[in-house]
C-alpha positions as CSV (number, residue, x, y, z in Angstrom):
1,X,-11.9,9.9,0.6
2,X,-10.3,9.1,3.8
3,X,-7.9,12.0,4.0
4,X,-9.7,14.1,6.3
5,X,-10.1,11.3,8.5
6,X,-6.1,9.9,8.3
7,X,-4.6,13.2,8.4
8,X,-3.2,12.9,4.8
9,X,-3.8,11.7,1.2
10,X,-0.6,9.9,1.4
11,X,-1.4,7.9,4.4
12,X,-4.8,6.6,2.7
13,X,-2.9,5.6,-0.9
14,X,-0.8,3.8,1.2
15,X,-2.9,2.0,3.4
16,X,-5.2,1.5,0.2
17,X,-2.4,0.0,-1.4
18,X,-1.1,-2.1,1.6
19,X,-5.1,-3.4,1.2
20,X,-4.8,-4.3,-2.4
21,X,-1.4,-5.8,-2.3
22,X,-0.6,-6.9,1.0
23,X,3.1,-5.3,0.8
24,X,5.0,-3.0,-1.2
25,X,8.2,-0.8,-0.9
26,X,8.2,3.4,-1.1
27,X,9.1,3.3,-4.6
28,X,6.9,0.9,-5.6
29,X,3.9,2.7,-4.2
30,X,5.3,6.3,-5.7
31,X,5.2,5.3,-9.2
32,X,1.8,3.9,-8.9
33,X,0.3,7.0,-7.9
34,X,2.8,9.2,-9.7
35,X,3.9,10.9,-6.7
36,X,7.2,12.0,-4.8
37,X,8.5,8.9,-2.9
38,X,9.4,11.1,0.2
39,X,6.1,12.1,1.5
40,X,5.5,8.4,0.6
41,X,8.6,7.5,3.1
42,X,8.0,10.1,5.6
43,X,4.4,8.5,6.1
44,X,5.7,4.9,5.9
45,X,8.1,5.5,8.7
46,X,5.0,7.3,10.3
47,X,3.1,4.2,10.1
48,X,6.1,2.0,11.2
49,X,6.9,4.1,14.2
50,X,2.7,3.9,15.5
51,X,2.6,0.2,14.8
52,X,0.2,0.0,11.8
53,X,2.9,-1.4,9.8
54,X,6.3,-3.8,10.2
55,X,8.8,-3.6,7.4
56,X,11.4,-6.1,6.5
57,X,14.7,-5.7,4.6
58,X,15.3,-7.4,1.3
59,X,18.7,-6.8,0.1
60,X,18.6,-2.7,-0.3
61,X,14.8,-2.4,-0.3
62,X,12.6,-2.2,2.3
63,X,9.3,-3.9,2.4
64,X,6.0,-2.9,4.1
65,X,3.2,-4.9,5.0
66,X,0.3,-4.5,7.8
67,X,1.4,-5.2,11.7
68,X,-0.6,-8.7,12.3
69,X,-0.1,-7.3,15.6
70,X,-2.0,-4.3,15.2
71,X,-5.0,-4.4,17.9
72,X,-7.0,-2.5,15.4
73,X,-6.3,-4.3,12.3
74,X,-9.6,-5.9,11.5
75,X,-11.5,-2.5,11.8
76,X,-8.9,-1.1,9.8
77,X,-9.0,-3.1,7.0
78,X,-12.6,-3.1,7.0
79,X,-12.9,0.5,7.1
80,X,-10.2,0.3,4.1
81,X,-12.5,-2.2,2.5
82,X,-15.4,0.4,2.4
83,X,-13.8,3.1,1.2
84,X,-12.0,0.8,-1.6
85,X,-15.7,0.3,-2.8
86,X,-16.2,3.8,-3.6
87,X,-13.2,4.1,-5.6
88,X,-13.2,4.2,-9.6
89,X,-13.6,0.9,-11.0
90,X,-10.4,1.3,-13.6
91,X,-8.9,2.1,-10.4
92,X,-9.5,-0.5,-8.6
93,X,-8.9,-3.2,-11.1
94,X,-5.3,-2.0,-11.4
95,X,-5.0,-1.9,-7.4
96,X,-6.4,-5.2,-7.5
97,X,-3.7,-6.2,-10.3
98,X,-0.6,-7.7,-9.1
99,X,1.5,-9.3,-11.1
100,X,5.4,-9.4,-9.6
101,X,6.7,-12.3,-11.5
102,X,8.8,-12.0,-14.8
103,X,7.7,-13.5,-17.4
104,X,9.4,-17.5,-18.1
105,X,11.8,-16.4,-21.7
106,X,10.4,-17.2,-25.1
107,X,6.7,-17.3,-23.8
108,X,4.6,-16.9,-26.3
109,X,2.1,-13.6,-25.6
């Protein structure tokens, strides 16, 4: 939806997903949207480099979140906001989904 606007589809599911999540890693974001992960690196390190988004090392992996920084954030993530209420609703309930926590052993389903 936003592509034409962001210069790429990659850059929008990123920035959708930063939305959703709040952060995420390369990988992490290329498996949920069945993807490559390096156009889904290149554009991370795009959005690094312009100041959209700060990233932070834990261990081996490297973690993205928005810039709180950013002079434009609040338009961005409204603009995000919009466009995330045009999206499919099955899609947007497992955007919205976020469960990072293992589950405690022997808990009953």
């Amino acid at each position: 939806m936003l592509e034409t606007l962001l210069g790429s589809i990659n850059v929008e599911r990123i920035l959708i997903f930063m939305l959703c999540r709040e952060d995420g890693y390369a990988r992490e974001i290329a498996r949920f949207y069945n993807t490559d992960l390096s156009p889904i690196q290149n554009q991370l390190n795009k959005l690094e480099e312009s100041g959209v988004l700060v990233s932070k090392l834990f261990g081996r992996t490297r973690n993205y979140s928005f810039n709180p920084r950013y002079p434009f954030l609040q338009e961005l993530r409204s603009l995000l906001d919009k466009a995330l209420s045009f999206y499919p609703e099955e899609m947007k309930t497992t955007l919205l989904y976020n469960r990072r926590r293992p589950r405690r052993r022997n808990k009953p389903l």
